[in-house]
PyMOL Python script that loads the backbone (N, CA, C, O; Angstrom):
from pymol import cmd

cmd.read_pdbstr("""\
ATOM      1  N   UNK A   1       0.841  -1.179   0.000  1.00  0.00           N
ATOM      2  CA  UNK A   1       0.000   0.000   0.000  1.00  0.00           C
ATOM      3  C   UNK A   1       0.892   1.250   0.000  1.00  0.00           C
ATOM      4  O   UNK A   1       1.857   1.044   0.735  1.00  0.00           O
ATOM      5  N   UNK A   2       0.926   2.628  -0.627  1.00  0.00           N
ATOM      6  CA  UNK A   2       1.294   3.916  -0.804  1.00  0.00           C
ATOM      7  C   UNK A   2       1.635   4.276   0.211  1.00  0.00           C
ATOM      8  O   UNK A   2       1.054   3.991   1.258  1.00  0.00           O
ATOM      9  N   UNK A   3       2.522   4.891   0.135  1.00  0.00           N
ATOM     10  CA  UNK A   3       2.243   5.820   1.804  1.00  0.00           C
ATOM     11  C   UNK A   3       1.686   7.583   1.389  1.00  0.00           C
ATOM     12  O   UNK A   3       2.005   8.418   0.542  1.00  0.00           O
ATOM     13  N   UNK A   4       1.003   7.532   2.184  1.00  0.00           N
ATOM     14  CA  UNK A   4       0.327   8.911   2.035  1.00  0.00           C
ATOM     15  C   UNK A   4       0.987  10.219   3.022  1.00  0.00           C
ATOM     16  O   UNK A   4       1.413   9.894   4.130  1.00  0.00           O
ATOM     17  N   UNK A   5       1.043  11.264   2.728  1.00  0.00           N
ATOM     18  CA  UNK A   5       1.589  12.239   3.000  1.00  0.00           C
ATOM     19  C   UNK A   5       0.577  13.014   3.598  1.00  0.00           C
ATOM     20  O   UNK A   5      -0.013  13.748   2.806  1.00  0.00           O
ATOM     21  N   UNK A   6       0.107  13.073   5.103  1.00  0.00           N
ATOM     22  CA  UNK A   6      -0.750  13.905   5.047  1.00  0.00           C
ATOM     23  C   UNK A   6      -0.407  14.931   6.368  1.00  0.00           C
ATOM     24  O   UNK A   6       0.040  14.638   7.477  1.00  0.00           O
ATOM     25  N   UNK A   7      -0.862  16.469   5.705  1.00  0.00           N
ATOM     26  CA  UNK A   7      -0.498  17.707   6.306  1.00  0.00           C
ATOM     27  C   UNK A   7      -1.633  18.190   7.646  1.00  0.00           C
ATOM     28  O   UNK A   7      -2.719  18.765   7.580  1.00  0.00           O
ATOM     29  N   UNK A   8      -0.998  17.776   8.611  1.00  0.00           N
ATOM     30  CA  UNK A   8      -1.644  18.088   9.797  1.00  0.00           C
ATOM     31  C   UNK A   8      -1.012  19.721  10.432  1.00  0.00           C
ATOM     32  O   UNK A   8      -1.030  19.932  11.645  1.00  0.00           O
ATOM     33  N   UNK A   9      -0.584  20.573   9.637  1.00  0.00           N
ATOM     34  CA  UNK A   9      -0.492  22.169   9.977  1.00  0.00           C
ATOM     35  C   UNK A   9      -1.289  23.140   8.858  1.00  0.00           C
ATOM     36  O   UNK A   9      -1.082  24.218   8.301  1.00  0.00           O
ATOM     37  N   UNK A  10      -2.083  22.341   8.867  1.00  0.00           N
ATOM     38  CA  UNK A  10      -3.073  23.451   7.483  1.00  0.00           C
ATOM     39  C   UNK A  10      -3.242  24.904   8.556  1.00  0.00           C
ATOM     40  O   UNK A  10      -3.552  25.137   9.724  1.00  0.00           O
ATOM     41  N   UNK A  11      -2.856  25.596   7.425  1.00  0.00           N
ATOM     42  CA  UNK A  11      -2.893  26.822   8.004  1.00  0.00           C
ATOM     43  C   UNK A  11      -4.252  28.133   7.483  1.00  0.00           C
ATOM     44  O   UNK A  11      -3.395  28.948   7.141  1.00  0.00           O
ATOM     45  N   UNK A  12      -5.002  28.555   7.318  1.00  0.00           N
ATOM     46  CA  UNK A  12      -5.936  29.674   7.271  1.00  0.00           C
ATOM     47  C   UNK A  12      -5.212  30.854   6.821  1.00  0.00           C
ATOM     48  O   UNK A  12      -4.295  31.480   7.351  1.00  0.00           O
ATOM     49  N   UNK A  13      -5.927  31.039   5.556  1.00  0.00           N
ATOM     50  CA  UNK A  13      -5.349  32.466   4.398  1.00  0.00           C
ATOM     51  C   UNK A  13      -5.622  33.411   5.334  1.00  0.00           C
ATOM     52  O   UNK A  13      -6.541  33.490   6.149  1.00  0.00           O
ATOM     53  N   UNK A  14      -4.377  34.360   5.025  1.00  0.00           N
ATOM     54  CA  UNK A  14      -4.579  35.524   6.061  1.00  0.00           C
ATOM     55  C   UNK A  14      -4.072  36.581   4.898  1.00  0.00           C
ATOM     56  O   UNK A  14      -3.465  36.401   3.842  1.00  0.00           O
ATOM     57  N   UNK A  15      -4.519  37.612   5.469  1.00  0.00           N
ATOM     58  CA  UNK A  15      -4.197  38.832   4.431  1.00  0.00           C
ATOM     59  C   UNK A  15      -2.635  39.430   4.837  1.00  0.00           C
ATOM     60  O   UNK A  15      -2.045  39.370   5.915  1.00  0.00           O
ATOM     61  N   UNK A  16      -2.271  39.948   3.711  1.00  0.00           N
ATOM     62  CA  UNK A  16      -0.601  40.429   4.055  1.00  0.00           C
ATOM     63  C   UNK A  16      -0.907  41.819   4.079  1.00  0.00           C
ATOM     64  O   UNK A  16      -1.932  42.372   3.682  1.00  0.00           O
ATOM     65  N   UNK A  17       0.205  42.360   4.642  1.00  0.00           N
ATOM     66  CA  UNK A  17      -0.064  43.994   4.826  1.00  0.00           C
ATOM     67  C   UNK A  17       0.343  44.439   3.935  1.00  0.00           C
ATOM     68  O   UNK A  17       1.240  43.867   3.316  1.00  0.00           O
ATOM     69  N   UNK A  18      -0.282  45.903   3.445  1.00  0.00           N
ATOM     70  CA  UNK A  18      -0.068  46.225   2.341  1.00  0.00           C
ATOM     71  C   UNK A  18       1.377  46.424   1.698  1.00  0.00           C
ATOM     72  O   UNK A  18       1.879  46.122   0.616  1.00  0.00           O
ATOM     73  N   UNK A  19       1.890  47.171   3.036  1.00  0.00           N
ATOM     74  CA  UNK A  19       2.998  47.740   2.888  1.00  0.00           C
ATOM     75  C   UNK A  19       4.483  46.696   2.204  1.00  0.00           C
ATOM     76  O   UNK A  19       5.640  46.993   1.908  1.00  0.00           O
ATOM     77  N   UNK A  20       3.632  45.315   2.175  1.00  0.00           N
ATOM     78  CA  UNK A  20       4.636  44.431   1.351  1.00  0.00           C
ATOM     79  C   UNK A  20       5.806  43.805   3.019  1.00  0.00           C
ATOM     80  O   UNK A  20       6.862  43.323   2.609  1.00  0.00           O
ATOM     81  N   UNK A  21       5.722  43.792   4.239  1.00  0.00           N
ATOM     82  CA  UNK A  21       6.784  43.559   5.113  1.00  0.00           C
ATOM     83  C   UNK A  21       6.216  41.976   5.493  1.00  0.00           C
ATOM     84  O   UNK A  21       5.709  42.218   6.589  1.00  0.00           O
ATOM     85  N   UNK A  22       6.160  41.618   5.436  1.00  0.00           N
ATOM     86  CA  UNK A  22       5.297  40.080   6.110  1.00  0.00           C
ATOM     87  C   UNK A  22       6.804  39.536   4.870  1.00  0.00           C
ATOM     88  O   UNK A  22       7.417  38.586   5.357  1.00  0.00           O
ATOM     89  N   UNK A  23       7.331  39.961   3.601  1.00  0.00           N
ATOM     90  CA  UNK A  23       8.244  38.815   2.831  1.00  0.00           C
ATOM     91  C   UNK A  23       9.455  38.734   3.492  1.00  0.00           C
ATOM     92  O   UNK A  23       9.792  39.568   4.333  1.00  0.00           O
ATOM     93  N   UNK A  24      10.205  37.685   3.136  1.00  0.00           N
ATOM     94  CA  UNK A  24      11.743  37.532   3.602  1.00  0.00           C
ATOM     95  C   UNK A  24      12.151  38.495   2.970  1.00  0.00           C
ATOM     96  O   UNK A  24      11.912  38.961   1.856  1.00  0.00           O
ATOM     97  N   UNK A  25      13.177  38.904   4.287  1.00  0.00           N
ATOM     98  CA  UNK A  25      14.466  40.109   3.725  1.00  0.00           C
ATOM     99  C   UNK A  25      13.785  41.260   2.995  1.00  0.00           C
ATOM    100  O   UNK A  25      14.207  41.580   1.883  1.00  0.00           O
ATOM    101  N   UNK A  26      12.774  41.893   3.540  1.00  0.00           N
ATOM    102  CA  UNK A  26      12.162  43.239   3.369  1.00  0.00           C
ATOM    103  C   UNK A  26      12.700  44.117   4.687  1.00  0.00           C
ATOM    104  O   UNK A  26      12.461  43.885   5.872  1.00  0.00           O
ATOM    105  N   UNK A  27      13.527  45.234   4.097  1.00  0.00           N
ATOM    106  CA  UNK A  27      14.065  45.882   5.237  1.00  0.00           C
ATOM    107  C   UNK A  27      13.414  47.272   4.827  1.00  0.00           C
ATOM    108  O   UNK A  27      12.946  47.366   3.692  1.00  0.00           O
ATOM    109  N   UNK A  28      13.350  48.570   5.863  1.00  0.00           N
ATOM    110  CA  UNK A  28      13.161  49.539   6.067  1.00  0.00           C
ATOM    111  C   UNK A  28      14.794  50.345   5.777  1.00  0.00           C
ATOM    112  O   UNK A  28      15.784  49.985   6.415  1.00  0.00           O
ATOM    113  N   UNK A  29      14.853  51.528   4.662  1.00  0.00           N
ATOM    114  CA  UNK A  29      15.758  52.192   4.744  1.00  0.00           C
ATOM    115  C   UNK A  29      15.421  53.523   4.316  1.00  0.00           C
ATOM    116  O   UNK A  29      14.478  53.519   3.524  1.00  0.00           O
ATOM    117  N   UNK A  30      15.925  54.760   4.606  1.00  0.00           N
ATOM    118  CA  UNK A  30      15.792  55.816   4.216  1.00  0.00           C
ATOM    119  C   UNK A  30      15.598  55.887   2.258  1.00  0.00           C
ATOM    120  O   UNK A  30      15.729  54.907   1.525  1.00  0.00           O
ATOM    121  N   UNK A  31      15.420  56.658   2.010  1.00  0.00           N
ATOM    122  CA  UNK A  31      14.898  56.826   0.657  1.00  0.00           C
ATOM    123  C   UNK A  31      16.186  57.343  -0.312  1.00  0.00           C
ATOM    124  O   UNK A  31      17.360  57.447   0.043  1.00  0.00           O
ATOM    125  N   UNK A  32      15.715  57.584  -1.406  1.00  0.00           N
ATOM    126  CA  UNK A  32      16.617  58.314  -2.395  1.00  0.00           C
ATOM    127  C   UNK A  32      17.108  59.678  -2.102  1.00  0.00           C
ATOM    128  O   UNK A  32      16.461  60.351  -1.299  1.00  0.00           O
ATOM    129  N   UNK A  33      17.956  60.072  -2.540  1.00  0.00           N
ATOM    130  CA  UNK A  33      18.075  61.749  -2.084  1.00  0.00           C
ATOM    131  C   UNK A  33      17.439  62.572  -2.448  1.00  0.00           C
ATOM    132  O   UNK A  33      17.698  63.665  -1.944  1.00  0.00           O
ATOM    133  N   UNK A  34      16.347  62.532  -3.435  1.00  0.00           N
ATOM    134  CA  UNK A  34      15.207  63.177  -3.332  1.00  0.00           C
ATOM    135  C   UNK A  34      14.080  63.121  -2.654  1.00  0.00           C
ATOM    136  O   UNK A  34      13.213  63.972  -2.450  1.00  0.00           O
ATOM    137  N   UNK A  35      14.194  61.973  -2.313  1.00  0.00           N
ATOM    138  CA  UNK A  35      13.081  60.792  -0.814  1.00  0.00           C
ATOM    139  C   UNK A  35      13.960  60.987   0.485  1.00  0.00           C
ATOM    140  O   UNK A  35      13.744  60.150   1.361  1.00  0.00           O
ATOM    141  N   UNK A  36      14.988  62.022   0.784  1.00  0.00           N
ATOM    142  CA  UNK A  36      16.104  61.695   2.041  1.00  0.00           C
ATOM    143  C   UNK A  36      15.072  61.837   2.717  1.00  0.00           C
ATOM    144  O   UNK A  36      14.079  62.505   2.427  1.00  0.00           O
ATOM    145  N   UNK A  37      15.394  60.812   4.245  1.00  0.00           N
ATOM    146  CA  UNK A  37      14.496  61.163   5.262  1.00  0.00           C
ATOM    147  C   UNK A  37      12.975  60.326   4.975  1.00  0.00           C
ATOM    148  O   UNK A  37      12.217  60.323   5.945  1.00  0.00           O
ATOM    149  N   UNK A  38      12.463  59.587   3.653  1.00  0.00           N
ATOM    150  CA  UNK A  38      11.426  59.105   4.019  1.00  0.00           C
ATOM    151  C   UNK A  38      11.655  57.530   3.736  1.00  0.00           C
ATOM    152  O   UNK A  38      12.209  57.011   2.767  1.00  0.00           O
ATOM    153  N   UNK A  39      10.940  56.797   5.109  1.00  0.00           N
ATOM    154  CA  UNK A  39      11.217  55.404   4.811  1.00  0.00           C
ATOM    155  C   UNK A  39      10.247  54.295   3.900  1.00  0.00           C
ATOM    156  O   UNK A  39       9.069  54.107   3.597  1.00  0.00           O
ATOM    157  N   UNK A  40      11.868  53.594   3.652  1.00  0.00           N
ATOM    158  CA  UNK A  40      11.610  52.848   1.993  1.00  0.00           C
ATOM    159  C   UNK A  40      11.567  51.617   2.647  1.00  0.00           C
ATOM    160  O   UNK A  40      12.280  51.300   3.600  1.00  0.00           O
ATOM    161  N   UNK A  41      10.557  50.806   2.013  1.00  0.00           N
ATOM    162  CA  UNK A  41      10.789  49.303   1.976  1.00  0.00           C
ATOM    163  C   UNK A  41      11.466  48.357   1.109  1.00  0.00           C
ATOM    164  O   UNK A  41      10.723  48.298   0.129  1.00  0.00           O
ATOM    165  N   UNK A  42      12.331  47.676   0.930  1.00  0.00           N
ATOM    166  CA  UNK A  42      13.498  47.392   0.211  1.00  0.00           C
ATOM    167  C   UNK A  42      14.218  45.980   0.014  1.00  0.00           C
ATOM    168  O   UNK A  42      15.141  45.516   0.683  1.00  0.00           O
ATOM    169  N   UNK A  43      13.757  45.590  -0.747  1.00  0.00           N
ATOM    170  CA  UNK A  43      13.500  44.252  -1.082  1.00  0.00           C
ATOM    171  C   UNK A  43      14.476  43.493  -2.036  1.00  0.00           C
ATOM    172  O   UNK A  43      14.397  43.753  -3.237  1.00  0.00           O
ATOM    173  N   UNK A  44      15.367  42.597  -1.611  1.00  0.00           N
ATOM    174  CA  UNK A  44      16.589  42.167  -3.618  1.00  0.00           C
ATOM    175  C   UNK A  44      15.596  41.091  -4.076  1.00  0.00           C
ATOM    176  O   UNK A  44      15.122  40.071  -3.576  1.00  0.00           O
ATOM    177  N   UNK A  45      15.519  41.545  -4.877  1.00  0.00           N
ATOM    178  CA  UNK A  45      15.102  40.628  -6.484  1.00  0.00           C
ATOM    179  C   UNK A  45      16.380  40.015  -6.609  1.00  0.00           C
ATOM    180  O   UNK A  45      17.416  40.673  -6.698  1.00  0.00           O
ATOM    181  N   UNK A  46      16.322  38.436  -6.620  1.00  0.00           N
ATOM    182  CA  UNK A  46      16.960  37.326  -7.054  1.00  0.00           C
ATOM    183  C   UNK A  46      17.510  37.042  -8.711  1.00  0.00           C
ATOM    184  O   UNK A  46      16.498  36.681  -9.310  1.00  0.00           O
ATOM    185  N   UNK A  47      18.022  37.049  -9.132  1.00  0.00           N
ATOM    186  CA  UNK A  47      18.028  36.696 -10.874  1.00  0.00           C
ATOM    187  C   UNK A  47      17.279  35.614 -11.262  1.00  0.00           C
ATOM    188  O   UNK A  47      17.215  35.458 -12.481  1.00  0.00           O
ATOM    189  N   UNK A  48      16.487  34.545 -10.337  1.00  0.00           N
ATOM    190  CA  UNK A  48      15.629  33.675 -10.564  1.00  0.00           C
ATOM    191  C   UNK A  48      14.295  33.966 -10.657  1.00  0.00           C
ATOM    192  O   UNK A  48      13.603  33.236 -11.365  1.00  0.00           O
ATOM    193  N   UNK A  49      13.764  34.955 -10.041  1.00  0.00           N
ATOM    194  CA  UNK A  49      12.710  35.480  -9.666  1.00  0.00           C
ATOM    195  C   UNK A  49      12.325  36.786 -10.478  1.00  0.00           C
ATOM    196  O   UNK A  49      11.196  37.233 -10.276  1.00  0.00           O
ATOM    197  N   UNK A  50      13.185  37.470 -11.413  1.00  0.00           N
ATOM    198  CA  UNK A  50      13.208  38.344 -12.329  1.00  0.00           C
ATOM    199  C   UNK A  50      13.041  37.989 -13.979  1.00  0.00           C
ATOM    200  O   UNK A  50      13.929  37.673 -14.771  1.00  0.00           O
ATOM    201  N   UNK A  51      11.843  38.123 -14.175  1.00  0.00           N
ATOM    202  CA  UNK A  51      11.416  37.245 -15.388  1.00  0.00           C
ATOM    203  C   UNK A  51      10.791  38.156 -16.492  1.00  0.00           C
ATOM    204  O   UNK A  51      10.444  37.677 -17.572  1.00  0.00           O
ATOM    205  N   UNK A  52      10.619  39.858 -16.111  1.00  0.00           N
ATOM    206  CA  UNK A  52      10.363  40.826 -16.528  1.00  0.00           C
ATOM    207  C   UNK A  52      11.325  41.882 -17.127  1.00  0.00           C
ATOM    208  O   UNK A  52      12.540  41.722 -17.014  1.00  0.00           O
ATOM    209  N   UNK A  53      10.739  43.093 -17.843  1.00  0.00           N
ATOM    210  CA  UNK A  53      12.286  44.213 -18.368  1.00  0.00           C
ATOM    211  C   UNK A  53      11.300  44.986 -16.915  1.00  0.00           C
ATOM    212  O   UNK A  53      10.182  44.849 -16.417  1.00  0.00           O
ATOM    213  N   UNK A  54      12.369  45.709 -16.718  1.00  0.00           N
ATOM    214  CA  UNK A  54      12.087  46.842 -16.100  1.00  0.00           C
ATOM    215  C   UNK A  54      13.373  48.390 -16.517  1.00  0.00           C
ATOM    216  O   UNK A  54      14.574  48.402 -16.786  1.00  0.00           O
ATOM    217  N   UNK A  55      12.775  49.019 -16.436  1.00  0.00           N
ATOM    218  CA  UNK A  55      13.538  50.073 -16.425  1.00  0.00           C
ATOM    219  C   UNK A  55      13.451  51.163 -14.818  1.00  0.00           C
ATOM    220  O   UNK A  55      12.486  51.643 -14.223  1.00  0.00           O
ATOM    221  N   UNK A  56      15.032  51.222 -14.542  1.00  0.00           N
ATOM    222  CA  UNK A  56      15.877  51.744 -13.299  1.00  0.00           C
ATOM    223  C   UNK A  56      15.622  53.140 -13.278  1.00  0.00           C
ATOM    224  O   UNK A  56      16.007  53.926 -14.144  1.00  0.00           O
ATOM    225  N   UNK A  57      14.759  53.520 -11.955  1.00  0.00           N
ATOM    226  CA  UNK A  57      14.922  55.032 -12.071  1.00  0.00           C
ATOM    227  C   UNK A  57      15.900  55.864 -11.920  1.00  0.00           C
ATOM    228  O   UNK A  57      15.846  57.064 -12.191  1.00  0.00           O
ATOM    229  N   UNK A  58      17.020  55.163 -11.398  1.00  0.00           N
ATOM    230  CA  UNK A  58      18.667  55.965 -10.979  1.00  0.00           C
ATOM    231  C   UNK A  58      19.221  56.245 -12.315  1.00  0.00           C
ATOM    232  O   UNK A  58      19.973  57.219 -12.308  1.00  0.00           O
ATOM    233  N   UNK A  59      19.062  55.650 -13.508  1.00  0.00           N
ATOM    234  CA  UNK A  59      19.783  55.619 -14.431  1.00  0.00           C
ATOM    235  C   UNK A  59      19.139  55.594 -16.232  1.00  0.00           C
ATOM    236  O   UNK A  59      19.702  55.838 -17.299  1.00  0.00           O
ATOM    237  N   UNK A  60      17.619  55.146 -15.858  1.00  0.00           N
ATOM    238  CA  UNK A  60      16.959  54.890 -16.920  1.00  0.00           C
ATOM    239  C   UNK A  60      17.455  54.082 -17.942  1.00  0.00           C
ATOM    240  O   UNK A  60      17.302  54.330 -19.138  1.00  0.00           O
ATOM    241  N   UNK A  61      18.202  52.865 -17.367  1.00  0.00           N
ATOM    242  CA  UNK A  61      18.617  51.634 -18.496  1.00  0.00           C
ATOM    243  C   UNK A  61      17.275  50.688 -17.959  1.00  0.00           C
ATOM    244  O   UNK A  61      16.456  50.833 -17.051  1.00  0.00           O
ATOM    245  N   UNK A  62      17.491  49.692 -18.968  1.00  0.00           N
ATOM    246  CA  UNK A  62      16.689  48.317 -18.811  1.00  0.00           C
ATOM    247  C   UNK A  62      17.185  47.757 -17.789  1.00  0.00           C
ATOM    248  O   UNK A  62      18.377  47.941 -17.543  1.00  0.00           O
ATOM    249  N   UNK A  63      16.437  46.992 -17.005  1.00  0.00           N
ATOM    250  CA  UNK A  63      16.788  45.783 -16.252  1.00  0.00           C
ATOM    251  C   UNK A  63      16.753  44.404 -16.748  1.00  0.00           C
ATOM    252  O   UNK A  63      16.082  43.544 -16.178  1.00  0.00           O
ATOM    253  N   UNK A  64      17.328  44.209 -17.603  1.00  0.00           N
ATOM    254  CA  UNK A  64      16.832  42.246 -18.421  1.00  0.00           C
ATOM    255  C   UNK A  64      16.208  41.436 -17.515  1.00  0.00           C
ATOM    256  O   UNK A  64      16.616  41.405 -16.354  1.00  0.00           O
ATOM    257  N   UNK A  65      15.458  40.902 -17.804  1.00  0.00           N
ATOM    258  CA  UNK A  65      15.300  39.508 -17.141  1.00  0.00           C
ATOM    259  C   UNK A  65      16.314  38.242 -16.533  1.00  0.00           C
ATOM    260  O   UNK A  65      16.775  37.514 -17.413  1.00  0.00           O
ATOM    261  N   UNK A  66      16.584  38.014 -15.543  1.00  0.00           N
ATOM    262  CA  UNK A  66      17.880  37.266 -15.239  1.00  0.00           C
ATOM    263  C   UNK A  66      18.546  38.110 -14.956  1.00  0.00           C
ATOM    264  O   UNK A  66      19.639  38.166 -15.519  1.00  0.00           O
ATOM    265  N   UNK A  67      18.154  39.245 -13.862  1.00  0.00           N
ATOM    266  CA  UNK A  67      19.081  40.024 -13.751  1.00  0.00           C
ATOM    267  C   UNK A  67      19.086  40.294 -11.716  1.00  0.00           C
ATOM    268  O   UNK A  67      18.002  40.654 -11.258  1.00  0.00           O
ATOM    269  N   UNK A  68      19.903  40.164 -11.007  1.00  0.00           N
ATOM    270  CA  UNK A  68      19.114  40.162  -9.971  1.00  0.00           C
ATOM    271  C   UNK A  68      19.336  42.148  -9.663  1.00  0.00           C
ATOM    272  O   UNK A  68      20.144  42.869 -10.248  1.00  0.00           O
ATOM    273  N   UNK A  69      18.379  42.550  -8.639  1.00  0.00           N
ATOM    274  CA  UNK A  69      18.022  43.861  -8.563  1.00  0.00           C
ATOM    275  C   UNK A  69      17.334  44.010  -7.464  1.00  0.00           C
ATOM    276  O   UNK A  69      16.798  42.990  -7.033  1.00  0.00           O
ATOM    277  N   UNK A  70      17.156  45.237  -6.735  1.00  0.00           N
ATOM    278  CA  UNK A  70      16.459  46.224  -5.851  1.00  0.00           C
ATOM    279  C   UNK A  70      15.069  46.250  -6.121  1.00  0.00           C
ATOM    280  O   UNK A  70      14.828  45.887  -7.272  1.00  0.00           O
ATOM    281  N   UNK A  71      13.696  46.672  -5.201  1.00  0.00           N
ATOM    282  CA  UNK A  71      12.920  46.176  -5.467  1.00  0.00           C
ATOM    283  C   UNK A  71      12.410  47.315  -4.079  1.00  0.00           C
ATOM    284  O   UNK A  71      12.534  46.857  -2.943  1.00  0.00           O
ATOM    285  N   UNK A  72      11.863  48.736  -4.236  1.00  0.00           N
ATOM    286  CA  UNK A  72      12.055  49.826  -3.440  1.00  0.00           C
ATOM    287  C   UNK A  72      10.794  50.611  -3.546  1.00  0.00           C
ATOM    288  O   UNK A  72      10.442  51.105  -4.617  1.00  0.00           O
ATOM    289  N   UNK A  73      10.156  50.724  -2.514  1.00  0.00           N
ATOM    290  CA  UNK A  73       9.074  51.723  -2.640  1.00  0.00           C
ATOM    291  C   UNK A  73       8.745  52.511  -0.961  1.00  0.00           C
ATOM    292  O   UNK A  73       9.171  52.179   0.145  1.00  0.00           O
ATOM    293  N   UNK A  74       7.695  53.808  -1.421  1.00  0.00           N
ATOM    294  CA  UNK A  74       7.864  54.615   0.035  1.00  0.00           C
ATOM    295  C   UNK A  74       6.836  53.258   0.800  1.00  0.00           C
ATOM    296  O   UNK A  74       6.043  52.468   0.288  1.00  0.00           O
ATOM    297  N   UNK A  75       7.159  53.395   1.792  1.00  0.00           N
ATOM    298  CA  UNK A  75       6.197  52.740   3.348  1.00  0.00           C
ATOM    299  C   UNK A  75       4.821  52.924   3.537  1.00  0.00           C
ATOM    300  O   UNK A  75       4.060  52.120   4.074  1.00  0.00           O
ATOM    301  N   UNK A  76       4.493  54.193   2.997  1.00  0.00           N
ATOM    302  CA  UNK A  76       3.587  54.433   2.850  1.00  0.00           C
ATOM    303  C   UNK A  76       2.524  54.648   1.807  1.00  0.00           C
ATOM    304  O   UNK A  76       1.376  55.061   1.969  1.00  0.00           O
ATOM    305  N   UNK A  77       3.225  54.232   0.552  1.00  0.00           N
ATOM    306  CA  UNK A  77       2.656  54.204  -0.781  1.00  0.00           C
ATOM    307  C   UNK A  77       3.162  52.834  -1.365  1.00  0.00           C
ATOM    308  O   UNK A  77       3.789  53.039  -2.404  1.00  0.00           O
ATOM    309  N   UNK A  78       3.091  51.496  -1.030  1.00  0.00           N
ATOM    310  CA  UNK A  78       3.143  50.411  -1.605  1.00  0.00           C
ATOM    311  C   UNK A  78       2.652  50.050  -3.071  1.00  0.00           C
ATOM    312  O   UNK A  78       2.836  48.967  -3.626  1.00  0.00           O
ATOM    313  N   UNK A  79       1.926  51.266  -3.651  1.00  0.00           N
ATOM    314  CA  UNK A  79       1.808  51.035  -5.136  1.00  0.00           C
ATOM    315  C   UNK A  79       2.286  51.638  -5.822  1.00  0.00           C
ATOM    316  O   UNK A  79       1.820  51.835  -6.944  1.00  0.00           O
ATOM    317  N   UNK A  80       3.678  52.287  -5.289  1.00  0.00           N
ATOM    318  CA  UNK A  80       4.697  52.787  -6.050  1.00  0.00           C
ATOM    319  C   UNK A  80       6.054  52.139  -5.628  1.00  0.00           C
ATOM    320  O   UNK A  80       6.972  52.625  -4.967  1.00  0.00           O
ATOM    321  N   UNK A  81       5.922  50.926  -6.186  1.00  0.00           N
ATOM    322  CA  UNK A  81       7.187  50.326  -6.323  1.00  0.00           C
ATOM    323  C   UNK A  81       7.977  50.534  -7.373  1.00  0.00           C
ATOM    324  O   UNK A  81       7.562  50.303  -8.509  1.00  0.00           O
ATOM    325  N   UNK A  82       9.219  50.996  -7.141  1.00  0.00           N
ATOM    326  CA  UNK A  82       9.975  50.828  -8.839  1.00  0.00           C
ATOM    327  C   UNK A  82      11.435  49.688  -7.921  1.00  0.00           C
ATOM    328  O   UNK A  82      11.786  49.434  -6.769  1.00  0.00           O
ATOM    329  N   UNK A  83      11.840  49.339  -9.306  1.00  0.00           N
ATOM    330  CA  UNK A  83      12.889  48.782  -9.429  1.00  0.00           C
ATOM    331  C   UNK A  83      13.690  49.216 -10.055  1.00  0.00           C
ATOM    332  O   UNK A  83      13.623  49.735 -11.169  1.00  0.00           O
ATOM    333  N   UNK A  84      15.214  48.903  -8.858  1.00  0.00           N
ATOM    334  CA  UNK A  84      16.902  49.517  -9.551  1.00  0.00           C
ATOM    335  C   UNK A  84      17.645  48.727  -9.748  1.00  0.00           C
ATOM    336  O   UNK A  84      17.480  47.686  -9.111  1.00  0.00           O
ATOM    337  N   UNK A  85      18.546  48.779 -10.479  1.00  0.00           N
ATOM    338  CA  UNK A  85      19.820  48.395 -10.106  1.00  0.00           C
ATOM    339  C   UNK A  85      20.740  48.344  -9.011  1.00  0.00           C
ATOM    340  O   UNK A  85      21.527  49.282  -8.886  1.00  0.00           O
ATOM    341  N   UNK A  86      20.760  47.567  -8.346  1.00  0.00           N
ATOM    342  CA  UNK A  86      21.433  47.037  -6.837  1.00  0.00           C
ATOM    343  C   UNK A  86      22.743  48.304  -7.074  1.00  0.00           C
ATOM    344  O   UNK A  86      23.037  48.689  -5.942  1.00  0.00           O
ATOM    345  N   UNK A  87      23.363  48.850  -7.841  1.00  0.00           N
ATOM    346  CA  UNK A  87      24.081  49.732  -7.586  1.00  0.00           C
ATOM    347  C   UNK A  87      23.758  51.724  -7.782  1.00  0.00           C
ATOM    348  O   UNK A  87      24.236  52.803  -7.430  1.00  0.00           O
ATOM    349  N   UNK A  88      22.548  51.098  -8.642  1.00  0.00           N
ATOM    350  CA  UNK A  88      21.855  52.380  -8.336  1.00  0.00           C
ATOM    351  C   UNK A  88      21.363  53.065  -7.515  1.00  0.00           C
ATOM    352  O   UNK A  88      21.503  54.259  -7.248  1.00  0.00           O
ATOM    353  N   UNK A  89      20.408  51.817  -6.850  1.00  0.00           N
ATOM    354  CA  UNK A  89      20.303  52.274  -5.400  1.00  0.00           C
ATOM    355  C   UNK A  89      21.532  52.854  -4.019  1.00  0.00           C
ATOM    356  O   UNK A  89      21.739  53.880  -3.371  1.00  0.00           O
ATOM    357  N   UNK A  90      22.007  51.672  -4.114  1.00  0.00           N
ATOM    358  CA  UNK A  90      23.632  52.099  -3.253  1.00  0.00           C
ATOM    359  C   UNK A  90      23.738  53.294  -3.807  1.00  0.00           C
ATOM    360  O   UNK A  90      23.029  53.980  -3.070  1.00  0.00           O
ATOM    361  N   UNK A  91      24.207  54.063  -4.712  1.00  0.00           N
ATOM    362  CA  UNK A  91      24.501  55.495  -4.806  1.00  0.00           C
ATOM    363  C   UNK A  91      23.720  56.408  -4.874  1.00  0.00           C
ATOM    364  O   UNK A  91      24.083  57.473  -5.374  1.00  0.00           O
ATOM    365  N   UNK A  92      22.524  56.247  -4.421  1.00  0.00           N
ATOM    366  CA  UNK A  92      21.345  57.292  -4.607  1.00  0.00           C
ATOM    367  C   UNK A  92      21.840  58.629  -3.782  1.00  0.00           C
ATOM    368  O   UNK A  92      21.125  59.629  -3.741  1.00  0.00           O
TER     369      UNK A  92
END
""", "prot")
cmd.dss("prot")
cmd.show_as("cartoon", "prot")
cmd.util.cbc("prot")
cmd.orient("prot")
């Protein structure tokens, strides 16, 4: 007979906060130098997990797909996320 696999920690959908902090390795940091002083939520995009173009507001190049990257928006406006270049950000 099979052996069956069965999940005795079923867990109940819960809502995430908007602000995007409930993911791994979402940190709080001050903003761009035009954002100095307001806090950013700040997230790396993996090169596995980047499957889109985006274009970098530090620099206005593409981001390729397979590329790993920054992943940055204010704390208080979670539907303004943009994405940088991991060194764009560093020099903001």
């Amino acid at each position: 007979m099979p052996r069956r696999n069965k999940r005795n920690n079923i867990t109940s959908a819960r809502d995430l906060p908007r602000d995007g902090s409930s993911y791994w390795g979402t940190r709080t940091q001050e903003g761009p130098g035009w954002a100095f002083g307001e806090p950013y939520m700040v997230r790396q995009m993996g090169s596995a997990a980047a499957r889109k173009f985006y274009v970098c507001p530090g620099c206005n190049q593409n981001i390729p797909p397979g590329v790993a990257h920054i992943v940055a928006w204010p704390r208080e406006r979670a539907d303004d996320r943009r994405h940088w270049h991991s060194a764009c950000w560093e020099r903001r």
